[in-house]
C-alpha positions in Angstrom: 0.0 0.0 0.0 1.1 3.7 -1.1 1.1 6.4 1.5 -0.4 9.6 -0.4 0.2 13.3 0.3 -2.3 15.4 -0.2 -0.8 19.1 -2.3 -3.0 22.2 -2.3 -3.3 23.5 -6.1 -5.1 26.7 -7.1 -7.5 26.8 -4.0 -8.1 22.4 -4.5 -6.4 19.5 -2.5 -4.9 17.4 -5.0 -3.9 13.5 -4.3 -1.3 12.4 -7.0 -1.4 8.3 -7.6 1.4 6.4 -8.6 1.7 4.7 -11.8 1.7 1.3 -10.5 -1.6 1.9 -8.2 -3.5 2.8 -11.6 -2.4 0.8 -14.1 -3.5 -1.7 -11.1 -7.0 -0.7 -11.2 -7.5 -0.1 -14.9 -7.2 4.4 -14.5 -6.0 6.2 -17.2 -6.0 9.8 -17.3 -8.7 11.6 -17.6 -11.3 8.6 -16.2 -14.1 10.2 -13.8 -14.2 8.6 -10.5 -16.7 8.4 -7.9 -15.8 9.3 -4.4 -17.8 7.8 -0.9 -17.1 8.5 2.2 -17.8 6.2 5.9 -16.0 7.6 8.9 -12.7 8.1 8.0 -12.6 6.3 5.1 -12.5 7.5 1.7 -13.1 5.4 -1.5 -12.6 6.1 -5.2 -14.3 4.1 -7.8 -14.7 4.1 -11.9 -17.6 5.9 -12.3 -18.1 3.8 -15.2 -16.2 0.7 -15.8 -14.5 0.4 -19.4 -13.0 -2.9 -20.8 -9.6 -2.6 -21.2 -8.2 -0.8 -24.2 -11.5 -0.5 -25.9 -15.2 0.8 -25.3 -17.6 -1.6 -25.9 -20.8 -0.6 -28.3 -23.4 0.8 -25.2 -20.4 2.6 -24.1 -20.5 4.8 -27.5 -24.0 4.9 -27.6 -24.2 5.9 -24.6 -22.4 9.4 -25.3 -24.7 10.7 -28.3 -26.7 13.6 -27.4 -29.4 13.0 -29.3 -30.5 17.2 -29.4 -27.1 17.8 -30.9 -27.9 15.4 -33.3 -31.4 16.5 -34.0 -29.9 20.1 -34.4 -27.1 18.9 -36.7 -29.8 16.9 -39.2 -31.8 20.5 -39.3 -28.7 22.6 -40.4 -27.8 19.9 -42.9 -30.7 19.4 -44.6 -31.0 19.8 -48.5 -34.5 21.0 -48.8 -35.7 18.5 -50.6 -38.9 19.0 -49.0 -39.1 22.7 -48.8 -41.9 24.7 -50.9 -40.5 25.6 -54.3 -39.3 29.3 -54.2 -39.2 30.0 -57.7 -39.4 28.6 -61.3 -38.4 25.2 -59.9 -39.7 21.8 -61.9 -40.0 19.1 -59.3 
């Protein structure tokens, strides 16, 4: 087991974890973790666990914002199905 020191950072206690701790549990940078606390002790946790290496197919799904979407099939319409606006033979 690692002892950690905790370093204040622009107003934010920051906890640095060695290499071999998160290679360990499968963190790479930039994974979210949840934190729980009981008593005194603290616990962080994926807060969604990825297969290693790769994302698995309800993983991507899962990040589609279907508004942005929606928005992005408006703007790139063809108007195909708009009135015709001038002299046009459909």
């Amino acid at each position: 087991m690692a002892d950690l020191i905790l370093h204040q950072q622009n107003g934010i206690l920051v906890i640095t974890v060695p290499d071999d701790v998160a290679v360990r549990a499968g963190w790479t940078p930039g994974i979210r973790l949840n934190v729980t606390v009981e008593g005194e002790t603290v616990s962080l946790t994926p807060a969604s666990r990825l297969p290693r290496g790769r994302k698995t197919l309800a993983h991507l799904l899962s990040g589609i914002d279907q508004s942005e979407i929606s928005y992005l099939n408006e703007e790139s319409h063809d108007g195909l199905n708009d009135a015709p606006q001038g002299k046009e033979s459909i």
